[in-house]
C-alpha positions in Angstrom: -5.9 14.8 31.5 -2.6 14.2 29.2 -1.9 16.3 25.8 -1.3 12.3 24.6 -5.3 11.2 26.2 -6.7 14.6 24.7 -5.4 13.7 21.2 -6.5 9.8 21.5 -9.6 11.3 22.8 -9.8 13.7 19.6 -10.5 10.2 17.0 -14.0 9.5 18.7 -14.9 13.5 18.4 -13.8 13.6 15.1 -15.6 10.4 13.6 -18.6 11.1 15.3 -18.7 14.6 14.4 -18.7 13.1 10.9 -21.2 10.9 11.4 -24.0 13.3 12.6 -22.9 14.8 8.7 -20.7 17.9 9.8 -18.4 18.5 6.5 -15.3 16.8 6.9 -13.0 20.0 6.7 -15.3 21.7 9.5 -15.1 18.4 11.5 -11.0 18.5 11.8 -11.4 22.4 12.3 -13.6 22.2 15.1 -11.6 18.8 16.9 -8.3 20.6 16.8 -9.6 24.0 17.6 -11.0 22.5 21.0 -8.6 20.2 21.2 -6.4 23.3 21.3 -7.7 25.0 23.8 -8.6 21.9 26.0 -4.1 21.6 26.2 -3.6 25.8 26.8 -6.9 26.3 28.7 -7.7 29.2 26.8 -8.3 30.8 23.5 -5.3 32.5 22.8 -2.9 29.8 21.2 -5.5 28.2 19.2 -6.4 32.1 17.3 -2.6 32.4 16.5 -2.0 29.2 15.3 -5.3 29.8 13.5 -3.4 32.6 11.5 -0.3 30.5 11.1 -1.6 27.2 9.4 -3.7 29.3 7.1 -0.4 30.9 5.7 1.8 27.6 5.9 -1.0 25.7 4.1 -1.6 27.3 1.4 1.5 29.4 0.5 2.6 25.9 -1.1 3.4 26.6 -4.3 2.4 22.8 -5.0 -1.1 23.6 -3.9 -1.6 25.9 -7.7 -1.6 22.0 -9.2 -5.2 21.5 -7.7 -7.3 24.0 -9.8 -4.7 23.8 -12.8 -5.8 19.9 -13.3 -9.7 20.4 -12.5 -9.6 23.5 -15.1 -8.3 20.9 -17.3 -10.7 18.2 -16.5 -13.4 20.7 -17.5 -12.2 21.7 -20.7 -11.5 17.8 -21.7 -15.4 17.7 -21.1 -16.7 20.4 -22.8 -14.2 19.8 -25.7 -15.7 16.5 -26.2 -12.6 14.3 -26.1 -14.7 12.0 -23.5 -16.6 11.1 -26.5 -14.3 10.7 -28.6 -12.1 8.4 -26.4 -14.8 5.7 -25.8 -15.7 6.0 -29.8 -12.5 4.9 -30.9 -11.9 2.1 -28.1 -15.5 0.7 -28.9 -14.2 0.4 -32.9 -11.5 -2.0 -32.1 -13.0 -3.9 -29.1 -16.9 -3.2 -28.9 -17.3 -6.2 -31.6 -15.9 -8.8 -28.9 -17.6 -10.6 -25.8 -17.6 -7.5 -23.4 -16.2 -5.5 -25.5 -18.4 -2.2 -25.2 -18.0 -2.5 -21.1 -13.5 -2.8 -21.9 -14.0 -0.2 -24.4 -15.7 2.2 -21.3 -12.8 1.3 -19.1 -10.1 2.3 -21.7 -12.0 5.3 -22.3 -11.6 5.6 -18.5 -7.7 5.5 -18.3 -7.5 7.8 -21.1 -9.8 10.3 -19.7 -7.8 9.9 -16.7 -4.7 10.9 -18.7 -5.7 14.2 -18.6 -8.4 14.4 -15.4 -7.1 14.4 -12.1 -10.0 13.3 -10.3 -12.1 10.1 -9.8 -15.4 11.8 -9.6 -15.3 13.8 -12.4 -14.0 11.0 -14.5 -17.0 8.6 -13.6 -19.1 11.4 -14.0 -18.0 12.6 -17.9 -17.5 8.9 -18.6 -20.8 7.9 -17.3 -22.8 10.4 -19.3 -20.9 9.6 -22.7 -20.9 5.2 -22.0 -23.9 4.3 -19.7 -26.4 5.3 -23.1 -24.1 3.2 -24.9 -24.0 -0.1 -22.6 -27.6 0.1 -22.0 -28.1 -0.1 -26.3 -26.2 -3.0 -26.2 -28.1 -4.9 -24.0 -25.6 -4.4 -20.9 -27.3 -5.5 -17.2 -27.9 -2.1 -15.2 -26.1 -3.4 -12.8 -23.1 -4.1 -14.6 -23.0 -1.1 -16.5 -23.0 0.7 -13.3 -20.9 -0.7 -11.5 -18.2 -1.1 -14.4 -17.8 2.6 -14.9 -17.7 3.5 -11.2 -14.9 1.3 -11.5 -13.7 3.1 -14.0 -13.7 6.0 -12.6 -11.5 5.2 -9.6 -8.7 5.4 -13.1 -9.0 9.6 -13.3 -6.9 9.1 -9.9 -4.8 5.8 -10.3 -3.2 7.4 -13.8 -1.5 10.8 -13.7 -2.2 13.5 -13.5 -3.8 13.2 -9.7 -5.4 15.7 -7.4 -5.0 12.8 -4.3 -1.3 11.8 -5.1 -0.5 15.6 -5.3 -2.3 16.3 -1.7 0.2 13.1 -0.9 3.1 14.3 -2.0 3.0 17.5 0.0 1.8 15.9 3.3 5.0 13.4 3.0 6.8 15.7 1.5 8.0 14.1 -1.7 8.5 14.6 -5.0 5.5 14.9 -7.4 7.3 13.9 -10.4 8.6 10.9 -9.3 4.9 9.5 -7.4 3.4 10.4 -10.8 6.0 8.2 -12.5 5.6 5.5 -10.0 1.2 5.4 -10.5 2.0 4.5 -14.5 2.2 0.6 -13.9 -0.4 0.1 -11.2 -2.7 2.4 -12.9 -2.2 0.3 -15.9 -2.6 -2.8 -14.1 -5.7 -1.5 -12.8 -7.0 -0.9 -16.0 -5.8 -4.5 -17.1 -7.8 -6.2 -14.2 -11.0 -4.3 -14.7 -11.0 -5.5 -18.3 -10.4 -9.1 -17.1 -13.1 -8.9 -14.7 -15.7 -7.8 -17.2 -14.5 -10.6 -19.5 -15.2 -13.5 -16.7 -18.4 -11.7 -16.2 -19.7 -11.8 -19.4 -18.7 -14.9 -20.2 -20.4 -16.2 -16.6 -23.8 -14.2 -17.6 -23.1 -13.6 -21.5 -27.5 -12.8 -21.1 -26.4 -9.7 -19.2 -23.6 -8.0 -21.9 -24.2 -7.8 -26.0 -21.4 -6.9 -28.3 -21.9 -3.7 -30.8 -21.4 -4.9 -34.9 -17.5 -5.1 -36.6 -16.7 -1.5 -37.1 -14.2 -1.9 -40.5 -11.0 -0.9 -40.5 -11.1 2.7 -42.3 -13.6 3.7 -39.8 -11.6 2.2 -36.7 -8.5 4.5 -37.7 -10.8 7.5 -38.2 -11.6 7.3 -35.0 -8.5 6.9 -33.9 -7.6 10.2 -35.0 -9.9 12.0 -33.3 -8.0 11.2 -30.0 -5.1 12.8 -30.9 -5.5 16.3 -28.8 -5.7 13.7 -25.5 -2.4 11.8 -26.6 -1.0 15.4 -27.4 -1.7 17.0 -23.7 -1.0 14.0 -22.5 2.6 13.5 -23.8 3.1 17.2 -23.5 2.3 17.5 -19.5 3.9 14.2 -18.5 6.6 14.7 -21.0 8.0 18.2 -20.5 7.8 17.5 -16.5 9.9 14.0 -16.4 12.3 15.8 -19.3 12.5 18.9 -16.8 10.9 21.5 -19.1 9.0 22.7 -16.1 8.0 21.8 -13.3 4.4 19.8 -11.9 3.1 23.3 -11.4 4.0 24.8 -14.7 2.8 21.5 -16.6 -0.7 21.3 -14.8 -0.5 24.9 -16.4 0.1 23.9 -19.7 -2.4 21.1 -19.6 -5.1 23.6 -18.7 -4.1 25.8 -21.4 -3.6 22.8 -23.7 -7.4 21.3 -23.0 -8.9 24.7 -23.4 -7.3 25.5 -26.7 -8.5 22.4 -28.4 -12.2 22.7 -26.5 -12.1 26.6 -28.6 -10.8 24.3 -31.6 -14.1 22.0 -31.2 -16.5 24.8 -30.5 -16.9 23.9 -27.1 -15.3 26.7 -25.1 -17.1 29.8 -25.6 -17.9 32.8 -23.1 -20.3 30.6 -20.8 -18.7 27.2 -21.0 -15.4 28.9 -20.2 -17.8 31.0 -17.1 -19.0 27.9 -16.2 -15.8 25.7 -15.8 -14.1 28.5 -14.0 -16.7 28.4 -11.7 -17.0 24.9 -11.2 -13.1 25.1 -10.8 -13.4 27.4 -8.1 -16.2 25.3 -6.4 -14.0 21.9 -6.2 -10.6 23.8 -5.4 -12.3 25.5 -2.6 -13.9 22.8 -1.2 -10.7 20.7 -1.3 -8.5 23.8 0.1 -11.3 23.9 3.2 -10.2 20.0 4.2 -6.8 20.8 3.2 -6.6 23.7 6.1 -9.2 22.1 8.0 -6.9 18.7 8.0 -3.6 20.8 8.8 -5.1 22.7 11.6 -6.3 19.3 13.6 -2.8 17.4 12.2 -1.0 20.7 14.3 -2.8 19.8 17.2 -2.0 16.1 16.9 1.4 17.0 16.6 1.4 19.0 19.9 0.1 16.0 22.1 2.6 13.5 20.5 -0.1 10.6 19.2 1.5 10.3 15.7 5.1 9.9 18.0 3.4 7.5 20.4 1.7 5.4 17.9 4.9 5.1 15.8 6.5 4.2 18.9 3.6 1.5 20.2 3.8 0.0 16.6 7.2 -0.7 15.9 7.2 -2.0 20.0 5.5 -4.6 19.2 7.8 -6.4 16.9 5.3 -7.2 13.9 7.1 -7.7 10.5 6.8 -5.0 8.4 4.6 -6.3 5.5 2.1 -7.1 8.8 1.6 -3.4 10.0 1.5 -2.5 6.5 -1.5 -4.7 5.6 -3.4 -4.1 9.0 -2.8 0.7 8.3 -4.2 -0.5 4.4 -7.6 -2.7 6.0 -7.9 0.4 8.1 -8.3 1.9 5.1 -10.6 0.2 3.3 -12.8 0.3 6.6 -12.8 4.1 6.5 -13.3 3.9 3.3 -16.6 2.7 3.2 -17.8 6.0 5.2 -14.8 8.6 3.9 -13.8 10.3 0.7 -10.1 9.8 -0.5 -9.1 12.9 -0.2 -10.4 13.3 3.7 -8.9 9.7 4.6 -5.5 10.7 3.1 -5.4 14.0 5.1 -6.7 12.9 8.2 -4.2 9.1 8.7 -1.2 10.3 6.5 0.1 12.2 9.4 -0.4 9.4 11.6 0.2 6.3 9.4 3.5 7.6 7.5 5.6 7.9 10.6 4.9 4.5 11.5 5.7 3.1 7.9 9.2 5.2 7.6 10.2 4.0 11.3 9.9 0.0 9.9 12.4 -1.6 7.7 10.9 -2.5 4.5 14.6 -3.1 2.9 14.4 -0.2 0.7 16.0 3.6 1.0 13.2 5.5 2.5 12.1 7.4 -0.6 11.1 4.2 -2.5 9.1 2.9 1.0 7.1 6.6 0.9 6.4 6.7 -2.6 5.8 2.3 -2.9 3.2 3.6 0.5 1.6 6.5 -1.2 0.9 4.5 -4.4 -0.6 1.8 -2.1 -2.6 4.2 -0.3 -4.2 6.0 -3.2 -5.7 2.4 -4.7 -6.7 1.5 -1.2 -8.2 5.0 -0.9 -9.9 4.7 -4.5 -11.3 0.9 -3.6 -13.7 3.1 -1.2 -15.1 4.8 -3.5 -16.7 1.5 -5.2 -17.1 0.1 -1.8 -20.9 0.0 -0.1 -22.7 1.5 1.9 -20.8 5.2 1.0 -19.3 5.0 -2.6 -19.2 8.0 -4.1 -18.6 6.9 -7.7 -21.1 4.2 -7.4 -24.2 7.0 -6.0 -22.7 9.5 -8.8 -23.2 6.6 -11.8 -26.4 5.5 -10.4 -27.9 8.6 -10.0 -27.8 8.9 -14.3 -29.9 5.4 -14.3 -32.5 5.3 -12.0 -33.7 2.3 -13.4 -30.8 -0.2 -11.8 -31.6 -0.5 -8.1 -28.5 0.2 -6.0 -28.6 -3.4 -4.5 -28.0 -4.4 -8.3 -24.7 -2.3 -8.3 -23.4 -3.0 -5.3 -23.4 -6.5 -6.6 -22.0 -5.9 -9.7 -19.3 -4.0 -8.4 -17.8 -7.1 -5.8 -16.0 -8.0 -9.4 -13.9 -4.7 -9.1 -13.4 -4.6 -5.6 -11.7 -7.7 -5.9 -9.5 -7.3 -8.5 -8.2 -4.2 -6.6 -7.6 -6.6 -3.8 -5.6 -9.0 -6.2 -4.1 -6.0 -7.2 -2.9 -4.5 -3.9 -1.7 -7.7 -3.1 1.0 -8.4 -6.1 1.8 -4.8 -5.7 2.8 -5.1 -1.7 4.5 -8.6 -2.6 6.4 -7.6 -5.6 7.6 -3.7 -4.7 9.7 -3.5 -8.2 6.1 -3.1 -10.0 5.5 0.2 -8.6 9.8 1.6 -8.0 11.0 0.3 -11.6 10.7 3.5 -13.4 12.0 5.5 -10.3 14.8 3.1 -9.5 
């Protein structure tokens, strides 16, 4: 048998190692290890290049952004900024027809500001809006599916955990990818909000509106957001003015978070035990795929698929725009059965060579950073899309009232306005490059 046939023959393994539930790190680990040794007939190469991709993975200095942005995600929690984020969108919009459910998704993309991760946003969010949407009369279903929406924003909007894991697979620059998320991830925001307007107006029985909150009140509120804006500006602004660097600013969010969770009485001995903990639970979790993911890429790389399939692609004389749209279904087909951060390791290898080898009419970094951008809201559709949405199980597992049939319903609205949204984004290219241009 051919190196090429043992790596096609490595996709079924791996999927239906998957399937039968093997963790998704262990499941690329145990591919390439045999896929390895199926090429050299023996042990020998796969234990050395066992030792080597553990150093070359993880002596990336880029990798320190990972835990840096989750430490930070946990000290926005416990220092109750969550809270006050959806309190001061709900005074100037909760009043209006579905206002509470924008207010949630505002909350969203600020909490996102200074989150880097999807689940973690839908999670905080969930527990400080879902109380609130249910008091005004919101539909379970809606409700639900409105903030696992949401939470697909902790990702869209900078900082990112995903785009990060991106940047270092493509090998581009951090800075620039987070600059280039801004507008989508605002647009994504935007379209949410539309959607739960034509909802409510379709099925105004299934949303109520909170009371007029005055004015003095409104701005009061608007206050208490100011150690969010404040991180915010400081990590996004002292990396694009070259302060530091992504690494160093992840830093000085974390630090940033925690000393305003101290200021609110949030962080003491075991809050600040616990989130170190939890910290060390997700980075390690994502580090295992990471190395897992690297070690079965290597072995891709050694039977030439990712060369082949570039090859077989551009061979075929497709436009451009057509094998971009057919790599981004295949997405949202793995998505409905993968995490983002698995799909993005285990296809980004194979998909990228094949999108840098076509001629999109741009210099090559803006086609990797206009693909990675496209990538990450494919990536985060999945995680509102049935039968395996993470975000939707994590919101519906805090009301066990709304069957999951409601949700998945209620949550067709979002899907496609992330569809729309792909769409403009792939026809018009300047949305996405403006601000890197």
């Amino acid at each position: 048998m051919s190196n090429l046939a043992i790596g096609l023959l490595s996709f079924p393994v791996l999927l239906g190692l998957i399937f039968v539930r093997v963790p998704i790190g262990l499941s690329m680990f145990v591919t390439g290890f045999g896929g390895y040794w199926l090429i050299e007939g023996s042990t020998r190469v796969p234990m050395a290049q066992l030792k080597n991709a553990a150093y070359s993975t993880f002596a990336s200095e880029s990798l320190a952004i990972v835990p840096m942005f989750l430490l930070m995600g946990y000290f926005a929690t416990i220092g109750g900024m969550s809270k006050a984020l959806f309190k001061a969108a709900e005074a100037f919009v909760g009043h209006r027809k579905g206002g509470v459910g924008i207010a949630a998704i505002a909350s969203c993309a600020g909490f996102g500001a200074i989150c880097g991760s999807s689940l973690a946003t839908a999670a905080t969010m969930g527990r400080v809006a879902l109380p609130e949407l249910r008091r005004f009369g919101y539909d379970g279903g809606i409700s639900t599916a409105l903030l696992a929406a949401g939470g697909t924003l902790g990702i869209l909007i900078p900082p990112s955990v995903v785009l990060v894991i991106y940047a270092i697979l493509a090998e581009q620059n951090i800075a620039k990818l987070f600059l280039a998320a801004f507008a989508p991830g605002l647009l994504a925001a935007a379209g949410y909000m539309i959607a739960i307007s034509i909802y409510v107006r379709l099925y105004p029985e299934r949303a109520g509106t909170a009371e007029r909150v005055p004015m003095g009140e409104r701005m009061k509120r608007l206050l208490g957001v100011w150690p969010v804006l404040l991180v915010f500006f400081a990590v996004v602004g002292g990396i694009y003015g070259g302060v530091f660097t992504p690494t160093e600013g992840a830093a000085v969010g974390a630090l940033g978070t925690g000393l305003i969770a101290l200021a609110n009485r949030g962080l003491n001995f075991r809050t600040l035990l616990d989130s170190f903990t939890s910290t060390a639970r997700s980075t390690a979790m994502i580090f295992f795929i990471v190395f897992g993911a690297a070690f079965y890429n290597g072995f891709l790389a050694r039977t030439q698929v990712p060369n082949a399939l570039s090859e077989w692609v551009v061979g075929l004389g497709l436009a451009p725009v057509a094998v971009l749209v057919l790599i981004l279904v295949i997405y949202l087909l793995l998505g409905c059965v993968m995490d983002s951060l698995s799909m993005i390791l285990l296809t980004i290898p194979i998909f990228f060579p094949m999108i840098m080898a076509l001629d999109f009419g741009m210099p090559s970094e803006h086609v990797a950073i206009w693909f990675g951008i496209l990538v990450l809201i494919v990536v985060e559709t999945g995680l509102i899309t049935p039968p395996v949405g993470m975000n939707l199980f994590i919101i519906n597992a805090m009301d066990r009232m709304t069957p999951m049939t409601h949700t998945y319903k209620a949550v067709s609205w979002f899907v496609l306005s992330d569809l729309i949204r792909v769409a403009i984004l792939i026809a018009f290219p300047a949305i996405t490059l403006f601000l890197i241009a």
